[in-house]
C-alpha positions as CSV (number, residue, x, y, z in Angstrom):
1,X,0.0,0.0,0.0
2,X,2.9,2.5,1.2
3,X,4.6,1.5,-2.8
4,X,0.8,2.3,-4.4
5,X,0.6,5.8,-2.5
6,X,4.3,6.8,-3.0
7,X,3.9,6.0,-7.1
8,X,0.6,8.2,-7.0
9,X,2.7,11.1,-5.3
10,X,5.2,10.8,-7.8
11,X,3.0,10.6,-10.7
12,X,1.5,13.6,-9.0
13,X,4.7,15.3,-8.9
14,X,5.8,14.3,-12.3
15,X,2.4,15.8,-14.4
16,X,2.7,18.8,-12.1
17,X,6.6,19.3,-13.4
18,X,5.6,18.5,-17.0
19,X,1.9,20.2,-17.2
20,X,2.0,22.6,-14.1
21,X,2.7,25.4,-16.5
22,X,0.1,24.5,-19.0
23,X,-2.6,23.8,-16.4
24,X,-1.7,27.3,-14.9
25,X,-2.2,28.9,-18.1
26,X,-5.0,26.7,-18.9
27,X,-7.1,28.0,-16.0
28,X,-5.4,31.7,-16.9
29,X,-6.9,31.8,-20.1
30,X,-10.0,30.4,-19.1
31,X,-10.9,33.0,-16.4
32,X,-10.1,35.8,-18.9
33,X,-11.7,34.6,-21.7
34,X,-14.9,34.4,-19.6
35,X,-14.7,37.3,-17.8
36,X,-13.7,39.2,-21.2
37,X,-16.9,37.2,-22.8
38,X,-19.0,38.7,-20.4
39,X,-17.9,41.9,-20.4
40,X,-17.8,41.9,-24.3
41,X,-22.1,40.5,-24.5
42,X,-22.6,43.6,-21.6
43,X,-20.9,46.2,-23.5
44,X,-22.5,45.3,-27.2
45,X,-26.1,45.2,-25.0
46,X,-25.0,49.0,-23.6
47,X,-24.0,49.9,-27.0
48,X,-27.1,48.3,-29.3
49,X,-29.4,49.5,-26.5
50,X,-28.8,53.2,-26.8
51,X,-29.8,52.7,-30.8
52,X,-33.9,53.3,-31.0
53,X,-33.8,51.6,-34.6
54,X,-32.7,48.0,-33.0
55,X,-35.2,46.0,-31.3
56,X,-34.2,44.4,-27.5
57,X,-34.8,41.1,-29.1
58,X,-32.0,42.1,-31.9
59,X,-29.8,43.7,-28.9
60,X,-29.9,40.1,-26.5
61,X,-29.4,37.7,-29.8
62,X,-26.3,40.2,-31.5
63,X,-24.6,40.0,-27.4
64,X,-25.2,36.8,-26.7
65,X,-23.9,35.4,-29.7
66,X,-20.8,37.6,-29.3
67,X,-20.3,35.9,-26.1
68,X,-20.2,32.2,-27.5
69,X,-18.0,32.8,-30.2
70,X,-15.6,34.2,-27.5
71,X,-16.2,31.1,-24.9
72,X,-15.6,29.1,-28.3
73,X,-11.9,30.4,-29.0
74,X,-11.2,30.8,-25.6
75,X,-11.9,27.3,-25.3
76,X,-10.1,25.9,-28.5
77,X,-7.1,28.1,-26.9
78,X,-7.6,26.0,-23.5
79,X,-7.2,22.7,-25.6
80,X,-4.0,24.4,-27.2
81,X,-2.6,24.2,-24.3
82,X,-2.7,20.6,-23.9
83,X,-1.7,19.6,-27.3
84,X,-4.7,19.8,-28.8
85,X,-4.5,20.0,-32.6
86,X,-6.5,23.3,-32.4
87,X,-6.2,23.7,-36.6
88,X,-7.8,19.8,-37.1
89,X,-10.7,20.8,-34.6
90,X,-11.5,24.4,-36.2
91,X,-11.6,22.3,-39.5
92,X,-14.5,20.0,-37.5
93,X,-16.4,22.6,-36.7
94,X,-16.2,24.5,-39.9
95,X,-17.2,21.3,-41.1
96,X,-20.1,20.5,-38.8
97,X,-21.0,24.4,-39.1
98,X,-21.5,24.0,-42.6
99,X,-23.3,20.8,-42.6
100,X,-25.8,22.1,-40.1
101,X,-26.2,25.3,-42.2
102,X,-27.2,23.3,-44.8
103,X,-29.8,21.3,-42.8
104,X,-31.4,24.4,-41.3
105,X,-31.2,26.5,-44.6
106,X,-34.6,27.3,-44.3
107,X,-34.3,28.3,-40.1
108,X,-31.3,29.9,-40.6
109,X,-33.0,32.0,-43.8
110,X,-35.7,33.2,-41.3
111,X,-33.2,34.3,-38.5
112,X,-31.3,36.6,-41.2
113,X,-34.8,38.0,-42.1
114,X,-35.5,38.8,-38.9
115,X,-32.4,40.2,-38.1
116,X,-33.1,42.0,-41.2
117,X,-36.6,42.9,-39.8
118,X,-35.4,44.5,-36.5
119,X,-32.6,46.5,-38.1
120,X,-34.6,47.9,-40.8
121,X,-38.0,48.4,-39.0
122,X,-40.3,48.6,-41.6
123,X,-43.1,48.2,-38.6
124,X,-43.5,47.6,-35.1
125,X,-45.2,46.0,-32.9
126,X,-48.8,47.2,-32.9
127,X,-49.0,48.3,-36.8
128,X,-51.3,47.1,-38.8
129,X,-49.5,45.7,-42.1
130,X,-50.2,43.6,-44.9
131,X,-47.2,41.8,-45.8
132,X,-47.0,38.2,-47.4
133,X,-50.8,38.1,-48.4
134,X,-51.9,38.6,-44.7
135,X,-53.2,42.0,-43.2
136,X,-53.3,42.3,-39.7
137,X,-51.8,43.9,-36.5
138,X,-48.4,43.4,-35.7
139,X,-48.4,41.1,-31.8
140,X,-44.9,40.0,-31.8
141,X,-41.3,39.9,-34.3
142,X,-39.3,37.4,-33.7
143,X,-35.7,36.2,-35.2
144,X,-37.8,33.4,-36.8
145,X,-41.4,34.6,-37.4
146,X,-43.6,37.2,-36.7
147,X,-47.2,36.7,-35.2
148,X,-49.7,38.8,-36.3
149,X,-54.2,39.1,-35.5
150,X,-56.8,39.8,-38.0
151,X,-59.6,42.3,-37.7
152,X,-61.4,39.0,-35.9
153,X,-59.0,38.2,-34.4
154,X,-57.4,35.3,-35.6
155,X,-53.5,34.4,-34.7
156,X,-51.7,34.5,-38.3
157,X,-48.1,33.2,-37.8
158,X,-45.7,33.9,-40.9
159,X,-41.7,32.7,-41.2
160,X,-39.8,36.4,-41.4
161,X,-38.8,35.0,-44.7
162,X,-41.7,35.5,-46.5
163,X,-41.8,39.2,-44.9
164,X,-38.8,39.9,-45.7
165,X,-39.1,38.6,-49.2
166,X,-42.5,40.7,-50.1
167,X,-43.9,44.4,-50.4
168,X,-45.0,45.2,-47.0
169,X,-47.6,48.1,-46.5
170,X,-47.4,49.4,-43.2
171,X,-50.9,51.5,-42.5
172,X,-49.7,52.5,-39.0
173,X,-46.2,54.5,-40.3
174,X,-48.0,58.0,-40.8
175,X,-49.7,59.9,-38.2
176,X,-52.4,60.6,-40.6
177,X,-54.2,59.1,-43.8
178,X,-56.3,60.2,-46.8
179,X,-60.4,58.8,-46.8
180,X,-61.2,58.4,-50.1
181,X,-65.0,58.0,-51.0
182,X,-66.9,57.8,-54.5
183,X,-70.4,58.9,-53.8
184,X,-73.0,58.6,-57.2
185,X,-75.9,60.8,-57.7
186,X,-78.3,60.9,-60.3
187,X,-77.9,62.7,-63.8
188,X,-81.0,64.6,-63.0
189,X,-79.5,65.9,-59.3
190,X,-77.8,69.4,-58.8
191,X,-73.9,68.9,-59.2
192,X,-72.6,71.7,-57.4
193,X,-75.6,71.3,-55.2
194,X,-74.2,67.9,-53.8
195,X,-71.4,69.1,-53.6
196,X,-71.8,71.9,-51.4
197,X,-73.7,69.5,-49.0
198,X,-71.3,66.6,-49.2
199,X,-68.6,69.8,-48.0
200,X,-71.2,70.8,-45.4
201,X,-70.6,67.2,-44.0
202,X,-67.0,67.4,-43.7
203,X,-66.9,70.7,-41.9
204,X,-69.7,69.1,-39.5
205,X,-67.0,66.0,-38.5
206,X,-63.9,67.7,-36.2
207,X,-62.2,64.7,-37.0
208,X,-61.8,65.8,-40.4
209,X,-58.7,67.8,-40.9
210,X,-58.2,70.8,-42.7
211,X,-54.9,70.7,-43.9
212,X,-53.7,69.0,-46.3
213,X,-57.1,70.4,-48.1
214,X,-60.7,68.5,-48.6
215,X,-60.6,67.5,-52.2
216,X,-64.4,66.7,-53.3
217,X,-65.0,66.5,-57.3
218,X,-66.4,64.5,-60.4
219,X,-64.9,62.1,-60.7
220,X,-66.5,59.7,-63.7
221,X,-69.5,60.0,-65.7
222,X,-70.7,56.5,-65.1
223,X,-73.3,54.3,-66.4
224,X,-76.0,55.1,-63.9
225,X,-74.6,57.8,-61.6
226,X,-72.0,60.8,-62.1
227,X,-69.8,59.5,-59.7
228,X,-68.6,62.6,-57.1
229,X,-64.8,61.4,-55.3
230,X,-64.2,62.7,-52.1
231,X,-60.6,62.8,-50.6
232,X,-60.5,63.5,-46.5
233,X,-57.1,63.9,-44.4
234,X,-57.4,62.7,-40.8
235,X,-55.6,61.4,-38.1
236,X,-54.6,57.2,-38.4
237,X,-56.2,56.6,-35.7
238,X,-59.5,58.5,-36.9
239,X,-59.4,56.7,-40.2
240,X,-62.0,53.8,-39.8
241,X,-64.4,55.9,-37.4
242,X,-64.6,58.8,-39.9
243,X,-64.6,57.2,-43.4
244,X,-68.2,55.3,-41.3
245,X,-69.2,58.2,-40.6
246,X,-68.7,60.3,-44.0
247,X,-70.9,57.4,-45.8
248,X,-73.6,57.8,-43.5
249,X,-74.6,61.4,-42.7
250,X,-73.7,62.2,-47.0
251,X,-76.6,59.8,-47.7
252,X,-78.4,61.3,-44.5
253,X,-77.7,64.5,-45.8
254,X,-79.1,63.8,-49.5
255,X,-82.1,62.1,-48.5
256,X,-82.8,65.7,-46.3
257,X,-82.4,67.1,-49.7
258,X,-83.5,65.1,-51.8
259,X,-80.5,64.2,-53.8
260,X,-80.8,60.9,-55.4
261,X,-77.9,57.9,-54.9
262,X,-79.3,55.9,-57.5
263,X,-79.4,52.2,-58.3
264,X,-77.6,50.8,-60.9
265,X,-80.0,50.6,-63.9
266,X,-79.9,50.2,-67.9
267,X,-82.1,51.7,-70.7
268,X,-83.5,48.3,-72.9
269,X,-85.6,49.3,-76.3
270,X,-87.7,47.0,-77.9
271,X,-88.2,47.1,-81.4
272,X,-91.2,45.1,-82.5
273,X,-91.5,44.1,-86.6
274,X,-94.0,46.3,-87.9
């Protein structure tokens, strides 16, 4: 037992001679490249978060990525130190890297779009967008999709690819937005007459605004109506309430004065063979 426990000591002793320095500034490098990987994710979070065009979600992916790829060389330079063949086993990981690139194409296709997505902002959370055949509010953007409800309601959930990769009408980027109506009245009605009370209507509604300028004109002489287009500035969130509103007190107000909105209708002769 006393041989067993003196060949332990000096096998002790003889990896401490051989290794000690290497295990020394094994541990060396390991406790600054953590401590610097820390700092490093803290400092790009401080640095992204001042930034009002990049989204936290953006801010805590870009950091904590930074951090792995520092744990990752600090780590290959930990196994350098042991005579690890550091240059084989970045090869195996470029390797692996690619392969798994290649398997997630379609993932990793959606991360860059979101990452594309919180950069650029073209919305935010709350608009209300049509983008990738869907129209609905913005609920959530993600690195990999983005959720978005219906005017019911309904949970639409799109990869940011397809955003990304599409026009994208944002209806909530402008404090305000044009109403446009096309009101028909009768060929026997009073043009300017209409007019003037379609105008009486608009100056009625506060919600109306008065710059940029009420535009209300003919627009088309149409089969069964002259066709009057009305174009009203308000504010986006007014936009709904007051194009509602704007249909129903014009027709109120023509049926008070007896201007006709009439139904579509066509002239048939009849000849008969004498």
């Amino acid at each position: 037992m006393e041989n067993t426990a003196q060949e332990y000591k000096d096998m002790v002793v003889e990896i401490a001679m051989n290794h000690g320095l290497n295990i020394i500034g094994a541990i060396l490098i390991l406790i600054i490249g953590w401590t610097f990987a820390g700092w490093a994710k803290k400092f790009v979070a401080k640095i992204l978060g001042k930034s009002k065009k990049i989204d936290i979600t953006l801010t805590f992916f870009l950091s904590s990525a930074i951090r792995y790829v520092i744990l990752i060389f600090t780590i290959i330079a930990v196994l350098g130190k042991f005579g690890v063949e550091t240059a084989s086993l970045i090869a195996i990981l470029g390797a692996a890297s690619l392969a798994i690139g290649l398997a997630l194409q379609g993932t990793l296709s959606n991360v860059a779009a979101g990452v594309m997505l919180l950069i650029f902002r073209p919305f935010k959370v709350s608009d209300f967008i049509n983008a990738a055949g869907h129209a609905g509010t913005v609920k959530a953007l993600g690195l990999f999709v983005t959720e978005m409800a219906t005017g019911d309601n309904v949970q639409i959930i799109i990869p940011n690819s397809q955003i990304w990769g599409s026009s994208i009408q944002n209806f909530s980027a402008h404090a305000t937005r044009r109403v446009d109506l096309v009101i028909g009245i009768g060929y026997d009605d009073d043009i300017d007459k209409a007019i003037t009370e379609i105008n009486n209507v608009i100056n009625a509604d506060d919600r109306a605004l008065k710059s940029p300028e009420v535009s209300v004109f003919v627009g088309e002489l149409a089969d069964s109506s002259v066709n009057i287009v009305i174009r009203v500035w308000t504010e986006n969130a007014n936009y709904w309430p007051l194009k509602a509103a704007l249909t129903k007190n014009i027709k109120h107000k023509f049926d008070e004065k007896s201007i006709n909105i009439p139904y579509p209708q066509r002239d048939i002769h009849v000849k008969k063979d004498l």
